[in-house]
N, C-alpha and C positions, 0 to 999 in steps of 0.2 A: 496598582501603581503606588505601593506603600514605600517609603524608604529611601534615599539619596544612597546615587550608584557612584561608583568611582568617576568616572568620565561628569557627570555633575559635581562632585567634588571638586576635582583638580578645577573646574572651570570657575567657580566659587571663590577659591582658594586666589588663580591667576585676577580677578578682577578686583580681589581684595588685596591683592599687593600692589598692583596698581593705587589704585581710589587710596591705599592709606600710606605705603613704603613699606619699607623693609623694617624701618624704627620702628612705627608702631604697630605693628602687625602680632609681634608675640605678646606685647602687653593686651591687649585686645582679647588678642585668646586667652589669654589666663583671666583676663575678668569675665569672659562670655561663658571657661569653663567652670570658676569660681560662681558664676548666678545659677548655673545648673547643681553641681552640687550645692548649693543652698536649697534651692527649689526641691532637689529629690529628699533632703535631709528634712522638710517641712513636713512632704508626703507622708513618711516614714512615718512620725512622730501623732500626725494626723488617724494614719493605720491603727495606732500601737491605742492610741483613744480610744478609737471605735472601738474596739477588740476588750478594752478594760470595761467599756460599757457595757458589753453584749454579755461578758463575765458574771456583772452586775448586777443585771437583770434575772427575776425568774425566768422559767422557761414556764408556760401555760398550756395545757392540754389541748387542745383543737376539740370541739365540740362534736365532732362525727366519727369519733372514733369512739368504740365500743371493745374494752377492754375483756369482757367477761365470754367471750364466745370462745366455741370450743374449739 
């Protein structure tokens, strides 16, 4: 049960034109799809860290490994 289906949609969709009109309704979506693209653009930047760190860092050999065998 992952995911929002069409038929959940459109229902969504119909009790938010109600509860807010037709006026504000598109401004609404643009600020609700404006705080997502902020949010994914955090993520992103958050990744791009990690990744410079990991760079960074040595890598260290694991102690059970035995290089010399034939």
């Amino acid at each position: 049960m992952s995911g929002i289906g069409m038929p959940e949609l459109i229902v969504i969709l119909i009790i938010g034109f109600i509860v807010l009109g037709p006026k504000k309704l598109p401004g609404i979506g643009r600020a609700i799809a404006k705080g997502i693209r902020e949010f994914r653009h955090s993520l992103e930047g958050m990744d791009e860290e990690s990744n410079s760190e990991q760079e960074d860092t040595p890598q260290t050999e694991s102690k059970g490994e035995d290089k010399d065998l034939p």
